[in-house]
C-alpha positions in Angstrom: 98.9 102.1 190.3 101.9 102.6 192.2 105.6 101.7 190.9 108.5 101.3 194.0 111.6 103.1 192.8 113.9 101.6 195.6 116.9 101.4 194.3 120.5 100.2 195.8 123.7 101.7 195.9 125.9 98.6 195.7 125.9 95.2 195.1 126.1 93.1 198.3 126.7 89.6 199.0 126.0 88.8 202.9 125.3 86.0 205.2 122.4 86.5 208.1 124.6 86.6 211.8 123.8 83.3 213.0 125.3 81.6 209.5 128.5 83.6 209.6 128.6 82.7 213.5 128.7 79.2 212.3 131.2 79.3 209.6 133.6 80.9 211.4 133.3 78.7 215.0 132.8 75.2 212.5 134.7 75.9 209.1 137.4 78.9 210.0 138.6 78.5 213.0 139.2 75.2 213.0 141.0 75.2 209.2 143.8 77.4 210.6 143.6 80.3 208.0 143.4 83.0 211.1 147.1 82.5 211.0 147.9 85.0 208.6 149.1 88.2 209.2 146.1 89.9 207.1 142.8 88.6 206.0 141.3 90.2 203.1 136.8 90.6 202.5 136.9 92.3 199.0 133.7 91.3 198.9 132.2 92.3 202.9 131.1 95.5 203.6 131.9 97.2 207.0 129.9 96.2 210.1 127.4 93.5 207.7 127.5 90.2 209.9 129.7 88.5 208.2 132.7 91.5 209.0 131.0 91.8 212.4 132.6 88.0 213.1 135.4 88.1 212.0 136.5 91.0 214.2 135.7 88.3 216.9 138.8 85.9 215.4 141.2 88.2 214.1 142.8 91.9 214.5 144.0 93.3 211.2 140.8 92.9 208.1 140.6 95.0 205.1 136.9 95.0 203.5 135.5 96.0 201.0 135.0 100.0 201.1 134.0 100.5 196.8 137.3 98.8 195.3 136.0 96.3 192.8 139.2 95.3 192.2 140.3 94.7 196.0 140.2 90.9 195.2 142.7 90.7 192.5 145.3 92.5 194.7 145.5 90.2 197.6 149.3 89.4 197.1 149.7 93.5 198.0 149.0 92.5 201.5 151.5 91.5 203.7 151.0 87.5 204.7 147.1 87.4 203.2 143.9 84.9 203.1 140.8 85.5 201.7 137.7 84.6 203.7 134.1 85.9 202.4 131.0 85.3 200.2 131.9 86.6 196.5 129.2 86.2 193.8 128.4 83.3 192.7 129.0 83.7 189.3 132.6 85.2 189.9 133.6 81.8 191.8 135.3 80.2 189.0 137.6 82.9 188.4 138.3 84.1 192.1 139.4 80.5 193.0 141.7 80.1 189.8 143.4 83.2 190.3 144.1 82.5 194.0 145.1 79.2 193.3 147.5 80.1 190.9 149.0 83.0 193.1 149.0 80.6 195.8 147.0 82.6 198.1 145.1 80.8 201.1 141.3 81.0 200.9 138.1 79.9 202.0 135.3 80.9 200.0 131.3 80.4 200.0 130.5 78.9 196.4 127.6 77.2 195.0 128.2 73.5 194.8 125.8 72.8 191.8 129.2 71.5 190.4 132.8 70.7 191.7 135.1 72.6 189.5 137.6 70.6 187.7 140.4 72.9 188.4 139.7 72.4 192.1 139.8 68.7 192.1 142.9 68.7 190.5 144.3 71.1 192.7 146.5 69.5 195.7 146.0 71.4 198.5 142.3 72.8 197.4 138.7 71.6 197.9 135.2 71.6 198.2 132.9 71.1 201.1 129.1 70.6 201.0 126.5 72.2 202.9 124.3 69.1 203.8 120.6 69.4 204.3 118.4 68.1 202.2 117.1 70.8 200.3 119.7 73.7 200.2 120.1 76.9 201.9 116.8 79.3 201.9 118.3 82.5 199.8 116.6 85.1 199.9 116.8 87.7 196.4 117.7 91.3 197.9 115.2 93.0 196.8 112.6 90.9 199.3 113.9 92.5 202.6 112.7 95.7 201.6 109.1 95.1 200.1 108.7 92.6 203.3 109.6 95.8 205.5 107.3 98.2 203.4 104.2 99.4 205.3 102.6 100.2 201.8 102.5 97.0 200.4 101.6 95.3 203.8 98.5 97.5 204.4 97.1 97.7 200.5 98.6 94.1 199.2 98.5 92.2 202.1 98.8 88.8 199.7 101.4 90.0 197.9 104.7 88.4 199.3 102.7 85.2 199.8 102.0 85.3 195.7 106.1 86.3 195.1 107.0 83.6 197.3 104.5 80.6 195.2 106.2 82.2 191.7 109.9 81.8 193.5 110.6 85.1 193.8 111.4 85.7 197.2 112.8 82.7 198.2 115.1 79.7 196.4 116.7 76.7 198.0 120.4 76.6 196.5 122.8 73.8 196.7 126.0 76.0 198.9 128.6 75.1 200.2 132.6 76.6 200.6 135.6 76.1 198.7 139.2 76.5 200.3 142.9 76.2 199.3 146.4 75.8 201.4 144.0 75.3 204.5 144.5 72.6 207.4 141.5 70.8 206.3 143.1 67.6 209.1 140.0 68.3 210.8 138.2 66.2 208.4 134.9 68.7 208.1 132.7 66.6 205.4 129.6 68.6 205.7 128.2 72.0 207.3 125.2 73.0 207.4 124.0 76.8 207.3 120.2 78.6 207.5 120.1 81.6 205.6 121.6 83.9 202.7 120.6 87.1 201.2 121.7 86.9 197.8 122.0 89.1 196.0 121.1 93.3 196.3 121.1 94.6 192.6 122.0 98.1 191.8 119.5 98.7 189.2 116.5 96.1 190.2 112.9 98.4 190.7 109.7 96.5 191.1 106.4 97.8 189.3 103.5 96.8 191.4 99.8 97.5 189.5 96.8 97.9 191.9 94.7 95.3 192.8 94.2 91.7 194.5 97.4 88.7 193.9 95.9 85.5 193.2 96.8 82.9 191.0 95.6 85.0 187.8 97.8 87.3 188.7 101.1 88.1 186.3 104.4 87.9 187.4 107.6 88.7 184.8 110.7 90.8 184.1 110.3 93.1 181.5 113.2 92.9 179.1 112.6 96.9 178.0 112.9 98.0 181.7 114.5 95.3 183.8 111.7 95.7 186.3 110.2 92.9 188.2 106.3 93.4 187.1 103.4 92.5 189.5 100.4 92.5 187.3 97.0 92.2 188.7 93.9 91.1 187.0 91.5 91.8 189.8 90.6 95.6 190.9 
């Protein structure tokens, strides 16, 4: 029996390099939000791919360096947009606030529904990513166990049993939400590969000796919040 105590400092919300090379040549660029003075990633850490391209389209970014609150104080900067990948679950209340305060944005959301708020808003929107099943998101705690020579030598079946229980890997509706943008270009769709979504600060996974086949147990134990791997076969 063996338990992997990885553990990450931050949470982290990141696209893979060729996706945040296609937002910004398709979706930014052309929507004219590079005009501002400063563009603001509260939620980008330095020199992750989706910072990395933007210092290809613009001079002066502030990212995200532990502030939690960076995002709320966008009108402190001096002629600001927002540009980034926020959680999910924050979208709702990152786009009302910068809607209200009449700050420019363009945001990646999940487009399992068009908020209200935004259809009603003049000058905001939603765009759709369009293929047919959803971006491949991969949960953050998968690019370490598929880089970890332990699991690969003694459970060589293991990530193929995560991915058949959906743990690994989900297909997500995604697309981008934006406000006091130049959307003349008309863009109706986009489509996009890959996200890593998201690192949590406190996820461990238990792995228990054995073979992973279809008897095998796969859960998250309330008590500990660790994902459990329990095999039935020694």
């Amino acid at each position: 029996m063996r338990i992997i105590s990885k553990r990450y400092s931050d949470d982290e919300y990141y696209t893979s390099e060729k996706t945040a090379a296609s937002f910004f040549k398709l979706v930014v660029k052309p929507s004219g939000i590079l005009r501002h003075k400063t563009i603001l990633m509260p939620f980008t850490s330095e020199n992750t791919p989706l910072h990395l391209e933007a210092k290809k389209w613009h001079n002066n970014i502030v990212v995200f360096e532990g502030d939690k609150n960076l995002w709320e104080n966008a009108t402190t900067y001096a002629d600001a947009a927002v540009i980034d990948n926020p959680p999910f679950s924050l979208s709702a209340t990152i786009e009302k606030k910068y809607i209200s305060k009449n700050i420019p944005f363009i945001l990646f959301r999940s487009t399992v529904s068009y908020p209200k708020f935004i259809l009603n808003s003049e000058n905001a929107g939603v765009i759709y990513e369009n293929s047919r099943k959803g971006v491949a998101f991969n949960w953050g705690f998968a690019y370490y166990i598929n880089g970890d020579d332990y699991i690969k030598n003694n459970y060589p079946n293991l990530l193929d049993i995560l991915k058949h229980h959906n743990i690994l890997e989900k297909y997500v509706p995604i697309g981008f939400s934006f406000n006091l943008t130049n959307y003349g270009f008309k863009v109706k769709s986009v489509t996009f590969d890959e996200f890593v979504f998201p690192k949590n600060s406190n996820f461990h996974l238990y792995v228990s000796s054995g073979i992973y086949d279809e008897s095998s147990k796969v859960y998250i134990d309330e008590k500990d919040g660790r994902v459990h791997l329990i095999s039935y076969t020694k």
